[in-house]
C-alpha positions in Angstrom: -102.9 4.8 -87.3 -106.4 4.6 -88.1 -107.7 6.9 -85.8 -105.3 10.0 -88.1 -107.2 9.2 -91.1 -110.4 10.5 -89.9 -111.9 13.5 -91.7 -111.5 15.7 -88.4 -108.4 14.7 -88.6 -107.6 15.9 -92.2 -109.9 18.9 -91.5 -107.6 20.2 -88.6 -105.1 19.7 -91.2 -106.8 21.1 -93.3 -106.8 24.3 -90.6 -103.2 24.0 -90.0 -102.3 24.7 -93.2 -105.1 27.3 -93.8 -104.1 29.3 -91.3 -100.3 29.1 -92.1 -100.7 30.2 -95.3 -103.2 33.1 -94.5 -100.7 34.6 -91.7 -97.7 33.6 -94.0 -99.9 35.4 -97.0 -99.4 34.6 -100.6 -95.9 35.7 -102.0 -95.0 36.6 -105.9 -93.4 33.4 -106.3 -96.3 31.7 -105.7 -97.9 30.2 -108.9 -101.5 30.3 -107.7 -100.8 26.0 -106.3 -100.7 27.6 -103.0 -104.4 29.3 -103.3 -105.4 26.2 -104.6 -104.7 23.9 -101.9 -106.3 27.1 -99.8 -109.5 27.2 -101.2 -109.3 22.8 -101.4 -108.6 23.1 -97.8 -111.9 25.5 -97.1 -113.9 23.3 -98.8 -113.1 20.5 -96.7 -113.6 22.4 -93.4 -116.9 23.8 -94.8 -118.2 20.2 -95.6 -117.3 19.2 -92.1 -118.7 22.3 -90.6 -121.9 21.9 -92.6 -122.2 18.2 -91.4 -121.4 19.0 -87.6 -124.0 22.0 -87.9 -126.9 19.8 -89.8 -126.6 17.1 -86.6 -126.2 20.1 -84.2 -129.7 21.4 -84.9 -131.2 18.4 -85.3 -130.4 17.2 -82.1 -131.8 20.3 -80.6 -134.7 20.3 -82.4 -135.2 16.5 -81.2 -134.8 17.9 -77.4 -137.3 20.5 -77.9 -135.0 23.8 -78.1 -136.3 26.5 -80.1 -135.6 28.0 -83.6 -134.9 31.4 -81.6 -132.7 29.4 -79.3 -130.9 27.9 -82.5 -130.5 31.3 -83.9 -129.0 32.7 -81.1 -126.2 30.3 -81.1 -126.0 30.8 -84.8 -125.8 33.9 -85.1 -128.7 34.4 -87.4 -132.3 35.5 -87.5 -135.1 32.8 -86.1 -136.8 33.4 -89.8 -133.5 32.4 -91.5 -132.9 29.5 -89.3 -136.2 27.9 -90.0 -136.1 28.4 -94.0 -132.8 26.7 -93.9 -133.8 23.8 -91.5 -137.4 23.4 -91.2 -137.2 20.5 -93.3 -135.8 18.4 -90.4 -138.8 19.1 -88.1 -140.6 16.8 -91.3 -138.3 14.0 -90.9 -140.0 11.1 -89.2 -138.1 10.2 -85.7 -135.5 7.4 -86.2 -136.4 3.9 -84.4 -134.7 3.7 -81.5 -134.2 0.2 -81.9 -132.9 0.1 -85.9 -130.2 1.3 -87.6 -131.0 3.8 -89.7 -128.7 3.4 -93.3 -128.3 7.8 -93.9 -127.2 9.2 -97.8 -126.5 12.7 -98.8 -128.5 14.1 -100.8 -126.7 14.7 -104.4 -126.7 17.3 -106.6 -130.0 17.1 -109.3 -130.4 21.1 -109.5 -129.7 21.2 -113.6 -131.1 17.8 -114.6 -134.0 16.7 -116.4 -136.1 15.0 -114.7 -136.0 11.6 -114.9 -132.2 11.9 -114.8 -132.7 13.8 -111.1 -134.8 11.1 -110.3 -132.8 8.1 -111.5 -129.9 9.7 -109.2 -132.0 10.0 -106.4 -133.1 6.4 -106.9 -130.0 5.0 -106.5 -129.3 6.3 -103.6 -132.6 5.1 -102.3 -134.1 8.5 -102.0 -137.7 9.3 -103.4 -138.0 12.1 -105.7 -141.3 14.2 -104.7 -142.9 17.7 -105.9 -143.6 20.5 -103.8 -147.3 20.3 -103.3 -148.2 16.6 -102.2 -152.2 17.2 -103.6 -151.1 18.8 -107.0 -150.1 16.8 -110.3 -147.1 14.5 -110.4 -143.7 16.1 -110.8 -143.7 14.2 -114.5 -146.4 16.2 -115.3 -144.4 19.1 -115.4 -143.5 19.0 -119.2 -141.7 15.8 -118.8 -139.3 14.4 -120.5 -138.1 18.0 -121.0 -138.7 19.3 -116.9 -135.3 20.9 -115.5 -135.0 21.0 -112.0 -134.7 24.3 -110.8 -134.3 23.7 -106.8 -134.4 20.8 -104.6 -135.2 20.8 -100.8 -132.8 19.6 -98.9 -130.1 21.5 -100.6 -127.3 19.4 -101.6 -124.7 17.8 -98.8 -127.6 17.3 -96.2 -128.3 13.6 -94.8 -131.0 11.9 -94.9 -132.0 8.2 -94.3 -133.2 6.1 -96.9 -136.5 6.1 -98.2 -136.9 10.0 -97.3 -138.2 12.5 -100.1 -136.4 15.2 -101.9 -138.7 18.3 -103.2 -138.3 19.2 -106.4 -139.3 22.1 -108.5 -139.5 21.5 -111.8 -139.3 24.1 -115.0 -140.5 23.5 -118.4 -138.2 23.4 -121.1 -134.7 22.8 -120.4 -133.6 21.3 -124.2 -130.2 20.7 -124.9 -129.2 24.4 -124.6 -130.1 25.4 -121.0 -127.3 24.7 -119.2 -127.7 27.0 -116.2 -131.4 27.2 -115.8 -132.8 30.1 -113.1 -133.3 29.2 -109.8 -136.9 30.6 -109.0 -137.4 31.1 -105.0 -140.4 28.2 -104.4 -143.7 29.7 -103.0 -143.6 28.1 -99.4 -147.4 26.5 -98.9 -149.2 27.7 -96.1 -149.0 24.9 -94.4 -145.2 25.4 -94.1 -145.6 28.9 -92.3 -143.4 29.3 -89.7 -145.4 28.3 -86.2 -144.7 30.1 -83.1 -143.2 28.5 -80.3 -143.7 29.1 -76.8 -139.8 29.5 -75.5 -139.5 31.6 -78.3 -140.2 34.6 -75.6 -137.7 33.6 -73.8 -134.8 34.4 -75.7 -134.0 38.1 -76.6 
């Protein structure tokens, strides 16, 4: 009974019902409930999709495949595939011989900062700026500093103890409810390396 409880189990529900209502489509009698439970039933298959695809390409990564090789399979560009996931070639190696406790990594775009750092805390995440040599993230106009992006983006896993990059903006009083996401300036550091099966794939 157990086993039918499992989220792949609600999210082929999930699919079942998705799919009857899309061939069924909507009718006028319907209130709106019925695009509801729709869109509460994408959600779910995206969050399971997203999860299956984070582990996916970290296990190639971990056996040496490509970005272009990831790509391919993805259906994407190699330069998109390594913004999105070049985080996990950061991620120190899990000890073979200890279990590894994972969390995923909440939503702090929107907070001050010590609130986005009190909610990383808790879930034993460390709260980190973008440039490792530059001035602490509190010295961003704390108390007032609004995150304005975080690296992983929300949903990912990590294991406890790993860092979440934060960009911080100053100001952010009571008012700014919706503060602008500015695209980070990638350090050097993090350009994109060639890789040599990268040729290899078309």
């Amino acid at each position: 009974m157990a086993k039918d409880r499992g989220p792949w189990n609600e999210g082929r529900r999930a699919w079942e019902r998705l799919n009857g209502w899309h061939h069924d489509g909507p009718t006028h009698a319907d209130s709106g409930d019925g695009a509801l439970t729709a869109l509460a039933d994408v959600g779910l298959i995206r969050q399971l999709l997203g999860q299956a695809e984070l582990v996916a390409v970290r296990t190639a990564r971990r056996h040496g495949k490509s970005w272009a090789e990831i790509a391919t399979q993805l259906g994407v560009t190699r330069q998109s595939a390594w913004e999105r996931w070049r985080d996990l070639d950061e991620t120190p190696a899990a000890d073979s011989g200890k279990a590894k406790v994972t969390v995923r990594v909440p939503t702090v775009v929107g907070l001050k900062w010590d609130d986005a750092r009190h909610a990383l805390q808790e879930l034993g995440l460390v709260a980190v700026g973008p440039d490792p040599d530059g001035p602490p993230l509190a010295a961003f106009g704390w108390p007032d500093g609004v995150v304005t992006d975080q690296a992983p983006d929300a949903g990912a896993w990590l294991t406890r103890g790993s860092s979440v990059t934060l960009w911080l903006n100053r100001g952010g009083g009571a008012g700014v409810r919706e503060p602008r996401r500015p695209k980070p300036t990638p350090r050097p550091a993090r350009a994109m390396r060639a890789e040599p099966s990268d040729e290899a794939v078309g």
